[in-house]
N, C-alpha and C positions, 0 to 999 in steps of 0.2 A: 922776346918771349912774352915778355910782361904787357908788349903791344898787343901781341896777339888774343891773349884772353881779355884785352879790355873788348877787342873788337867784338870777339863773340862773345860777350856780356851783352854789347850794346844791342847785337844785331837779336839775340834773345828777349832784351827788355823790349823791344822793339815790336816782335813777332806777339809774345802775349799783349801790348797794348792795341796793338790791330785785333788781333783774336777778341782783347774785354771789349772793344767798339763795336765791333760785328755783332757780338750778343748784346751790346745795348739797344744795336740799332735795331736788333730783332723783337727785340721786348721793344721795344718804343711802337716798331709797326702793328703788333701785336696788339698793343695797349690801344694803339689807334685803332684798328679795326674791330674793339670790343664797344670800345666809343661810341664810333660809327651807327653800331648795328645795336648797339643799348638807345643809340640816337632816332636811330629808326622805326624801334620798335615800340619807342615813346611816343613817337609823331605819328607812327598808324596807330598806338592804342587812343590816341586822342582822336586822330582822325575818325576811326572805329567808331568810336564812342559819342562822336559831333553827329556822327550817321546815323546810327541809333537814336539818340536824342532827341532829333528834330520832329521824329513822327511820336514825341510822348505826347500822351492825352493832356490836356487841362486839368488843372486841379484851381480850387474854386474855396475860399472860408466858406462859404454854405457847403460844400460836398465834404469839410474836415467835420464840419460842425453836426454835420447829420448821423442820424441814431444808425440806420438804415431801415430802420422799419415804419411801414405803412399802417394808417388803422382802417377799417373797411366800414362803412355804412351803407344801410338797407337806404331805398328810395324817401321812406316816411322820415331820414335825418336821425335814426337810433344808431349809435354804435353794435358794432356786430362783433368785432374781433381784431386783432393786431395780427401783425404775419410775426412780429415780436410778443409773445404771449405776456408776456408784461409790458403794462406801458412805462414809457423809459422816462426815469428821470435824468435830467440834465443839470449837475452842478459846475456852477462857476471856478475859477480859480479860487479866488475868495472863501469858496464852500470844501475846499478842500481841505482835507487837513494837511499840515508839512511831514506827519508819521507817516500817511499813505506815500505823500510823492518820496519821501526817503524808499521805502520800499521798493518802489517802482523802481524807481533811480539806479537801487543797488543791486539789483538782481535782472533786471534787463538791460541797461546801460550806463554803467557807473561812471565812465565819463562825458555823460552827456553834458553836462554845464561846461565840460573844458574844450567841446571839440565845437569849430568855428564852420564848418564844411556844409552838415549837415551827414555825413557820412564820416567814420572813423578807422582811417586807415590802418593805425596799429590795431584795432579791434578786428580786421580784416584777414589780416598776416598772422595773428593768431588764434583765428577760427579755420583757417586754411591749415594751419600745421597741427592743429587739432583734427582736424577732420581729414588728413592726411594719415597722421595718426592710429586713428581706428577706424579707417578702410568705410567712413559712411558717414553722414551726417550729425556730428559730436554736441559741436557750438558753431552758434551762426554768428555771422559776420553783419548783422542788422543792428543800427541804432535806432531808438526809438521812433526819432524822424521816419526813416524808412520802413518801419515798421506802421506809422501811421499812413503813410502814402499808401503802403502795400494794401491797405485794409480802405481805404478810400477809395482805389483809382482802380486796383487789380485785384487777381483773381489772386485768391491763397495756393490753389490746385499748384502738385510736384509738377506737373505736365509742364509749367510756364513758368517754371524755374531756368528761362533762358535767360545768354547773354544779353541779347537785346533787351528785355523785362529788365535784367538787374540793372542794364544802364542807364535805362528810362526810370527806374527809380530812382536811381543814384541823384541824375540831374534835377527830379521833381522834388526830393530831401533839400538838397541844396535851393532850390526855389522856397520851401517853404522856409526855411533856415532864412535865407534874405529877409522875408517879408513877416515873419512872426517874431515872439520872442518865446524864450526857452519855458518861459509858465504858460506863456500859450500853449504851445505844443504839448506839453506835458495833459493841457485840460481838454484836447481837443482829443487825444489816446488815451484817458480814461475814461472820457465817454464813451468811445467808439467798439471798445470790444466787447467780444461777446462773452457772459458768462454763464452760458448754460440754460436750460429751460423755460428758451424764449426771452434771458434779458438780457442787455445792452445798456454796455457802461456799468461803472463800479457803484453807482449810487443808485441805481437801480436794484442792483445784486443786493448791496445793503439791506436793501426792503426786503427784499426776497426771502433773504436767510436768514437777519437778523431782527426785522422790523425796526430799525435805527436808520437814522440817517448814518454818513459818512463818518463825522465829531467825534461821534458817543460809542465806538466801537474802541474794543481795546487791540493792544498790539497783538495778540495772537490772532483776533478776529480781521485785523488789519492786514497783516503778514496772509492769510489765506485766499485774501481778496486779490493781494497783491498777484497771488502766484497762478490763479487759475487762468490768466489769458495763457498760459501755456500750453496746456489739454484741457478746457473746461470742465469736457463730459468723462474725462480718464480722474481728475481732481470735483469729485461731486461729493462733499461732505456728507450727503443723505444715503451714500452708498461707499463709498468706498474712502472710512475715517486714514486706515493705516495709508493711504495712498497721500491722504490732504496733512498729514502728519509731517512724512516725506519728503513733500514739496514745501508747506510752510515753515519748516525747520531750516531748505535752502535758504529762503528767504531770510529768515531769521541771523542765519550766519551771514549772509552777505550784507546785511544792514550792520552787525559788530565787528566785520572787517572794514567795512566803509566807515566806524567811527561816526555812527548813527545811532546808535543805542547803547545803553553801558551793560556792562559783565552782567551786573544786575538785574537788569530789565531782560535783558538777552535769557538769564536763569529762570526768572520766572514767567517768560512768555511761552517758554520750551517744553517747560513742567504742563502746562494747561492743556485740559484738554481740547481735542479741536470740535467737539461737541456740544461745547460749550455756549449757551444763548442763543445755539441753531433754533427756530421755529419749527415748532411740529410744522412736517412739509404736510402741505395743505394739497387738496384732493384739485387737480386740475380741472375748476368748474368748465371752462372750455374742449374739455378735451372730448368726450362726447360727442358737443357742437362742431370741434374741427374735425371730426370723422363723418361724422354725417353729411358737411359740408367740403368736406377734404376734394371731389372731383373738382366741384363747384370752383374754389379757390385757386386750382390751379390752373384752370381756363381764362378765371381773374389774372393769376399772375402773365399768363401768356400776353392775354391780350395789352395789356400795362406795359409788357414788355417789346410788343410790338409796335406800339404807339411811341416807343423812343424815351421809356422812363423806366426806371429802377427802382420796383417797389422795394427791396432789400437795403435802398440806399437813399434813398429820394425822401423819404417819410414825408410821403403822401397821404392825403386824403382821400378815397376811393368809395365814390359812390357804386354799389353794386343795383345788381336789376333782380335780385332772389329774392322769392315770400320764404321767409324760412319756415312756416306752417304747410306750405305747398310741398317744402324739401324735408321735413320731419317728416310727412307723409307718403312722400315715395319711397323713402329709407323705408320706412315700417311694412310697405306692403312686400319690399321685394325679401325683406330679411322676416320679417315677422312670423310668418306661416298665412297670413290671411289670402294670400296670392299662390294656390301651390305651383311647383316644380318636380323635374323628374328626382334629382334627387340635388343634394349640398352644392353638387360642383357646378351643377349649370348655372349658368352666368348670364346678366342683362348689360344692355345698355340701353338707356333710355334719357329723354330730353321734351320739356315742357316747353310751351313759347308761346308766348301771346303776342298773335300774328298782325296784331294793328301796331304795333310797335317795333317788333324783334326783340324785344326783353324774355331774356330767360330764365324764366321764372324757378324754375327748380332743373336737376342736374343729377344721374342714377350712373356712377361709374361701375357698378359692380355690387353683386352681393357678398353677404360675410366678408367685408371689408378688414385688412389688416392695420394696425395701426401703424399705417408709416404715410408720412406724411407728403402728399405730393406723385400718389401712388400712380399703377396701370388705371385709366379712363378709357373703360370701352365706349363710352357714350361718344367718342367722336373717334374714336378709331375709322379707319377709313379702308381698312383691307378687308372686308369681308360684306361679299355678293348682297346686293337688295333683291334679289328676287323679282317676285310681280310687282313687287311696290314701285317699282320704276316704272313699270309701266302707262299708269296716267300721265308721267312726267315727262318721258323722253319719249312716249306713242304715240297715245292720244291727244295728249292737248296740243301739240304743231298740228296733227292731223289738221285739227278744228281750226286752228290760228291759220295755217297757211292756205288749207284743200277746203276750208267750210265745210268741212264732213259735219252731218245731221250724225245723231245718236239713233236716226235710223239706216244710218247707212249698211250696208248690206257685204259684209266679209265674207271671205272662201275659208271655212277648214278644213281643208281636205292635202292629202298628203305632199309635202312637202322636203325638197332639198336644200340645203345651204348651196345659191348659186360660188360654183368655180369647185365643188367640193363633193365627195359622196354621203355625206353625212344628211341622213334623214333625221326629223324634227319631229320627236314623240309627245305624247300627252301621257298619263300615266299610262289612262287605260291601253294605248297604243291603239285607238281608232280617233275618228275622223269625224265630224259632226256636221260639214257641210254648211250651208247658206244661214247665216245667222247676222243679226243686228250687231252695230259696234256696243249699243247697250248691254249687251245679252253677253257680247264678247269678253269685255269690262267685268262683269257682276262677278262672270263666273273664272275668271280669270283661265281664259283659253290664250294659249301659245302660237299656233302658227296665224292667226290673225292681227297680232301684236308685232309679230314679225315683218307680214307682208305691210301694216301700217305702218310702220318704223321704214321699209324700204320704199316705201309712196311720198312718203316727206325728204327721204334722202338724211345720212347719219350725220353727215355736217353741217345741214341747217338744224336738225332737230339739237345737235351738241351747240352749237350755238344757243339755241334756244332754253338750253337746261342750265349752260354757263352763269347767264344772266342770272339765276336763281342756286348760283353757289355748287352747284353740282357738275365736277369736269367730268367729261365723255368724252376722251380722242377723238377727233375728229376720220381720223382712219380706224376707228373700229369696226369689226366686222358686224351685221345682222344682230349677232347675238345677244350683243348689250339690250336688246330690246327687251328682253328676259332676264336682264341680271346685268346690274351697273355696282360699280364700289362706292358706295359713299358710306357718313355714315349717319347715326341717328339724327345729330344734329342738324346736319345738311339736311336731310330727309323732310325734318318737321321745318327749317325754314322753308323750302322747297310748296313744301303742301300750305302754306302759310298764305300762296300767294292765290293758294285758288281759294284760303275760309278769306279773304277781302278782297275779292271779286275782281285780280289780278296786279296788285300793290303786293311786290316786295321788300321787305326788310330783314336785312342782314341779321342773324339772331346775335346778339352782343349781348356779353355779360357786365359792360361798364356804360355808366350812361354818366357819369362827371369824375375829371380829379383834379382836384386843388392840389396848390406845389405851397412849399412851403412863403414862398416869396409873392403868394396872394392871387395869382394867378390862377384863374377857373378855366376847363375846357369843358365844356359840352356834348356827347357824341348822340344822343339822340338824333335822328332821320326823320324824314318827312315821308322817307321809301322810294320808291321808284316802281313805277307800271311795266310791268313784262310779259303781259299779257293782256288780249282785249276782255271785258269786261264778258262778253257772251261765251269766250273758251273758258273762263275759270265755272261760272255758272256751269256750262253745262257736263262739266266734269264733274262740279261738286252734285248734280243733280244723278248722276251716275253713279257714282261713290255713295250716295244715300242709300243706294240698291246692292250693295255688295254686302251692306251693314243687313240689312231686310232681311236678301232674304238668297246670298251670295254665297260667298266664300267666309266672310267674314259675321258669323252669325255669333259667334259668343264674345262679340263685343256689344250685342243690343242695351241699348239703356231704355226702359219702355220711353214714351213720349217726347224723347231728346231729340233736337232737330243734330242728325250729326253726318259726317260720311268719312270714309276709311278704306283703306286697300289692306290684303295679307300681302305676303311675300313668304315663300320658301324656297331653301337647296338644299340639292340634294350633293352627296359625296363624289367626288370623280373617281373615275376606274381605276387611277393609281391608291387611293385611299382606301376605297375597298377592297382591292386588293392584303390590305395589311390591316384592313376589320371589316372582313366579309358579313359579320355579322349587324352590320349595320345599314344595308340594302333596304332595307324599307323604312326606314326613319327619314326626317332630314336634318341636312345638320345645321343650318341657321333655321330662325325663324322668326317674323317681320312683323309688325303691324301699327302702321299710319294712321291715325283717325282724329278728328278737328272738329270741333265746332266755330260761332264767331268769334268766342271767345278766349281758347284754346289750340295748341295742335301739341300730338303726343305721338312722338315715334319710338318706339322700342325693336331693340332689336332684343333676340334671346339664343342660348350656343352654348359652347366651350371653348376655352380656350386652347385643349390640344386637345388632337385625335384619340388621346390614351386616356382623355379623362373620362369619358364616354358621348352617351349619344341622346339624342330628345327622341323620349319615348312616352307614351300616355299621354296622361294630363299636359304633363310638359309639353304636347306642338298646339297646345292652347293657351300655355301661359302670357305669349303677348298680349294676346287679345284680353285675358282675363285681368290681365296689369292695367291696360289702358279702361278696361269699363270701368275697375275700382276707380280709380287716379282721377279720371274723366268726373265719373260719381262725386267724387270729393270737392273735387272744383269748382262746377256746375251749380253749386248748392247755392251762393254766394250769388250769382252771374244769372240775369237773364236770358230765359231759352227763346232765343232769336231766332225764327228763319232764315232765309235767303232770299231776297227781293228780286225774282225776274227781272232785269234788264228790257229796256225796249228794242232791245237789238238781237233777242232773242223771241224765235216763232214759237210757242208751244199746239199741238195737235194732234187727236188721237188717230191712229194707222193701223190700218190694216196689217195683221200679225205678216211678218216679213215678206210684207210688198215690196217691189222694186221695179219701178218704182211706187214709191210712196206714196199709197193711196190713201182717203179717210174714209174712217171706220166710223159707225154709227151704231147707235144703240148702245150696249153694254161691253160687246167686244171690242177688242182694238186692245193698243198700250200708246199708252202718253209718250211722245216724242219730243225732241228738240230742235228747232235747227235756224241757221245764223239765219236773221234777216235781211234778207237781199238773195239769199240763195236755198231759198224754197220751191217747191214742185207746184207744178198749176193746181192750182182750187182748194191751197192749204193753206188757211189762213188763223189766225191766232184764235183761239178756243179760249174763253172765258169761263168756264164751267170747270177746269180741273181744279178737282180735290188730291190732294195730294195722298188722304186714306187710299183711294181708288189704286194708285200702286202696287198694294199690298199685296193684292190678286193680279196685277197686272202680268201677266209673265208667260215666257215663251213656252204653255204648256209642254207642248209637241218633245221641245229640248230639253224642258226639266226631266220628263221621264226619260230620255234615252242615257241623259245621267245620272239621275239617280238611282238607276238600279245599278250601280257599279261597284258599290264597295258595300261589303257584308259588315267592316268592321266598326264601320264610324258608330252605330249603335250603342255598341259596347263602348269604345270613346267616349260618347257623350254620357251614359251612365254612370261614367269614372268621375265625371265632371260635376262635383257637388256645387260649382258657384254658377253652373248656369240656367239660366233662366226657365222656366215649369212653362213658360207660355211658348219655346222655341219648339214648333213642329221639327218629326221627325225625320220628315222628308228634307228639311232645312240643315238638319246634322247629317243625314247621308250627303249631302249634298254640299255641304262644306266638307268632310273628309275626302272627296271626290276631288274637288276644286285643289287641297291642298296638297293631295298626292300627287297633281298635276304639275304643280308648282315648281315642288321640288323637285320632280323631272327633268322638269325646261330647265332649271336653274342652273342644275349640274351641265346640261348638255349644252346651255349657252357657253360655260366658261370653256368646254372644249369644242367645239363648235369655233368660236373664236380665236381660239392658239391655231387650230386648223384653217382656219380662214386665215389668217395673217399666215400663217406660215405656207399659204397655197400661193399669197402672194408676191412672197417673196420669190419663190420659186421662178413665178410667172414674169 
């Protein structure tokens, strides 16, 4: 019996010792496949993180050490302005006080002197379960290292708060961590931030607020310093004390739990108020300057930026190409009242250039500018129709370049189709005028002879040809662009630049040098480039003198100014007026190009939406009335230069629209142009023209069948208190004619051309 139970004891003790093995061996395999796969997911977060890594940018002591900001100077070697509205001082470790880096230390990363990485892991793990926490962004997981990289190398923006971002920081912290030491770092992040109204770096701020150096500031002034890279502009003593309170009071306790300051010090830096030895904030002498110049500046920073440098970082030197007298004065005409408009909301862009260069000289983003800095620049906006202004550019001058068309050449206006399309080709009046010179064609800015010349050249040699001069035209555009191309002012006046220097273009550039800080000068100044023969720029600018005369473009006359000019208008498409009928006889851009040698000014004038309304009155002569001020202004300074005939140019007076081209003798006739080598028999160069003689020269027969067309330009020009007491009547009917035409064409090219490409798709 006694056997019996020993047995089944054993075979018991037995069965639970197999059972406790089985569950060891479970947890052991258990234990091992947590291993495993904790093993695994070490080796790809490393792996992960080697991949990420290797495409981090470069960080560089010159790029720790830079302020980021640039200071701008005019061509004469003046300073002009900082893109950092104060210039930054830069103090050494040495100049530092140990109260500030205490501060620093204890309220952005209190174990920065213990952690060997450059990154701080426990500071990591409990900015995660913080921020886990309360469902958002609590406490970051940033040590100062990384917080200097971030502010050197990367964008601050939440968008680039990725993995990859935080890994590449992580490893560029640990780079600098290698190669610096901890006072370094420490002096290289307290230059670097930003605090508030335009300064960089804490020694800068100093001045700022306090007029002291870093030293002489006490600990509550110190503590406020400390705390504003946080929210600079949320923490601005000048506005918002209870906020600087706040946040210097965090500071203040994080320095008496770090055993930086005693109870003592801690009690009466707390009690103080934060108002305390601020400087009455002084009136931003620049800040007028940077609105006036605000388009200007940011075409500066474009192009800086596009040249492969970071004026925000680089603290550069930057030579600019503005006469700030030329850019005070276009600010005052467009804002001032001296220039009227239809009313508040219309809006300009405009753009000055001095075309033996491409330096642009002043720069008109907009009127009643808001003050934000970096704002809408319509001056080079690029969505909105040129009108006839295109037309010298992308019509006539290949004509002349490629066909040798004379300025007597002899055009059809008479009714016209968009080939492949139903769409007829109106003028305002909706007639037809028949056999007319390309001069006459020009003056008065007529559409379907701009057209059929645009189809004589062929659209992809003449876009080619406009290319070369900054101006894209698809090469598969339909007819239409011939009447209305996108660009915008900028383009425009480089563009027309190249016919005031008698076919020499220059890119309009607003930087002509920048010195880097490591001594290195670049140079962008051009020698330009020819893109046209000397006898097509002539004899456009020779044609363009006539639109000024006695054209379309009559209220931009300057008496005795050798000058020439195109208008340009459009008008609304049918879907627009549909939803503001009442805007049918307005247009809604409005253009105008005009140059002398010494200048080119192209303005565009509009709204920016359909709702804000429409150019009415005065306003469809405010281009023109902008560029004769501006022009006037300029000019004053600048000798009035002609234009020197070319020998490669015939001049000889003709027979009013011979064809061919006979000479005319006696008093009748008009002066003609045309290339040499491809003149008509017994037309040989005239040495007798005056160029007064012009003035009457004109296609009577035409001028009357257009100017009896519009009853209203009268009234128009009456409205018109800046224009000129010597412009005949006949010259205002006759521009109100011309620019009702305009905006016709204009509108009808841009559909015209959705129908034409859209017929060819089809096709």
């Amino acid at each position: 019996m006694a056997n019996n139970t020993n047995r089944r004891r054993a075979v018991q003790k037995k069965r639970r010792s197999s059972q406790t093995e089985k569950k060891s061996n479970i947890w052991l395999k258990i234990i091992k496949w947590i291993f495993l796969v904790a093993v695994v997911i070490v080796v790809s977060g490393i792996g992960l993180f080697a991949y990420y890594a290797k495409d981090a940018p470069s960080i560089s002591q010159a790029q720790l050490q830079s302020g980021g900001t640039s200071s701008l100077y005019t061509n004469d070697g003046k300073f002009l302005l900082s893109l950092g509205t104060e210039k930054r001082i830069y103090v050494k470790d040495s100049q530092i006080p140990q109260q500030l880096k205490d501060a620093v230390v204890s309220v952005e990363d209190k174990r920065f002197y213990k952690d060997t990485l450059g990154v701080d892991p426990i500071r990591i793990v409990a900015s995660m379960i913080a921020n886990a926490k309360s469902n958002g962004i609590a406490a970051g997981g940033s040590t100062i290292t990384q917080q200097l990289v971030k502010l050197t190398v990367f964008s601050t923006a939440a968008s680039q708060r990725t993995l990859r971002r935080k890994a590449q920081e992580a490893w560029l912290a640990m780079k600098v961590q290698r190669e610096f030491t901890k006072d370094q770092i420490l002096e290289f992040y307290i230059n670097k931030v930003f605090m508030n109204y335009g300064n960089y770096g804490m020694g800068t701020a100093a001045n700022y607020y306090y007029g002291k150096p870093l030293k002489k500031l006490d600990l509550s002034q110190t503590a406020i310093l400390a705390g504003m890279p946080n929210a600079p502009v949320k923490y601005d003593p000048y506005v918002a004390p209870d906020k600087v309170k706040y946040r210097r009071d965090i500071v203040l306790r994080a320095m008496l739990n770090n055993d930086k300051i005693t109870k003592a010090q801690y009690e009466q830096a707390i009690n103080e108020k934060v108002t305390k030895g601020l400087k009455k904030q002084k009136k931003n002498t620049e800040s007028k300057l940077r609105q006036i110049d605000d388009p200007y500046i940011k075409e500066v920073i474009s192009e800086v930026q596009d040249k492969g440098f970071d004026p925000y970082r680089d603290n550069l030197k930057i030579t600019i190409n503005i006469d700030q007298k030329a850019q005070n004065q276009l600010y005052h005409l467009a804002n001032g009242g001296e220039v009227p408009f239809t009313d508040n909301k219309m809006q300009v862009g405009a753009t000055v250039v001095d075309p033996n260069n491409g330096h642009v000289v002043a720069i008109l983003g907009g009127r009643h500018l808001p003050s934000i800095q970096l704002g809408l620049d319509r001056a080079v906006q690029t969505g909105r129709s040129t009108g006839s202004s295109i037309k010298p550019v992308l019509d006539y001058a290949p004509a002349i370049q490629y066909l040798n068309w004379s300025t007597a050449k002899i055009l059809d206006d008479n009714k016209y189709v968009y080939p492949g399309t139903n769409i007829q080709l109106y003028d305002w009046d909706n007639r037809y005028m028949g056999a007319m010179t390309m001069r006459y064609a020009l003056e008065q800015s007529r559409n379907v002879p701009a057209v059929k010349t645009l189809a004589e050249v062929g659209v992809s040699k003449a876009s080619v040809f406009v290319k070369r001069m900054g101006i894209n035209v698809p090469a598969n555009s339909g007819l239409s662009v011939a009447i209305g191309a996108n660009a915008s002012s900028l383009q425009m006046s480089g563009a027309y630049g190249a016919f005031a220097t008698g076919g020499i273009y220059h890119k309009p550039q607003f930087v002509s040098k920048i010195e880097t800080p490591d001594g290195l000068t670049r140079n962008y100044d051009s020698t330009g480039v020819r893109v046209m023969k000397k006898s097509t720029a002539y004899m456009i600018t020779d044609m363009l003198k006539g639109v000024i005369k006695s054209g379309s473009g009559t209220k931009a006359q300057i008496p005795d100014l050798y000058q020439a000019g195109k208008t340009g208008s459009v008008k609304y498409s049918d879907e627009e007026l549909a939803k503001y009928p009442a805007y049918a006889a307005t247009p809604k851009d409005s253009w105008f190009v005009g140059y002398t040698r010494s200048y080119v000014i192209g303005i565009w004038t509009g709204y920016d939406n359909l709702k804000d309304g429409t150019i009415a009155g005065i306003g469809q002569y405010s281009a023109q009335l902008l560029y004769k001020s501006m022009m006037t202004y300029l000019m004053v300074s600048k000798p009035n230069t002609n234009w020197v005939k070319p020998d490669s140019v015939v001049r000889a007076k003709i027979v009013k629209n011979s064809n061919p081209p006979q000479v005319a003798y006696g008093r009748s006739g008009t002066w003609e142009l045309f290339v040499k080598g491809h003149t008509p028999a017994g037309i040989v160069d005239d040495a007798s023209y005056d160029e007064d003689d012009e003035q009457t020269d004109t296609n009577s027969s035409q001028d009357t069948s257009v100017s009896s067309q519009s009853s209203s330009s009268s009234q128009a020009s009456s409205n018109s208190s800046s224009s000129s007491s010597k412009e005949r009547q006949s010259s205002s009917t006759q521009q109100s004619a011309n620019e009702h035409s305009e905006a016709n064409s204009s509108s009808q090219g841009q559909s015209n051309n959705n129908e034409e490409n859209h017929s060819s798709s089809r096709n």
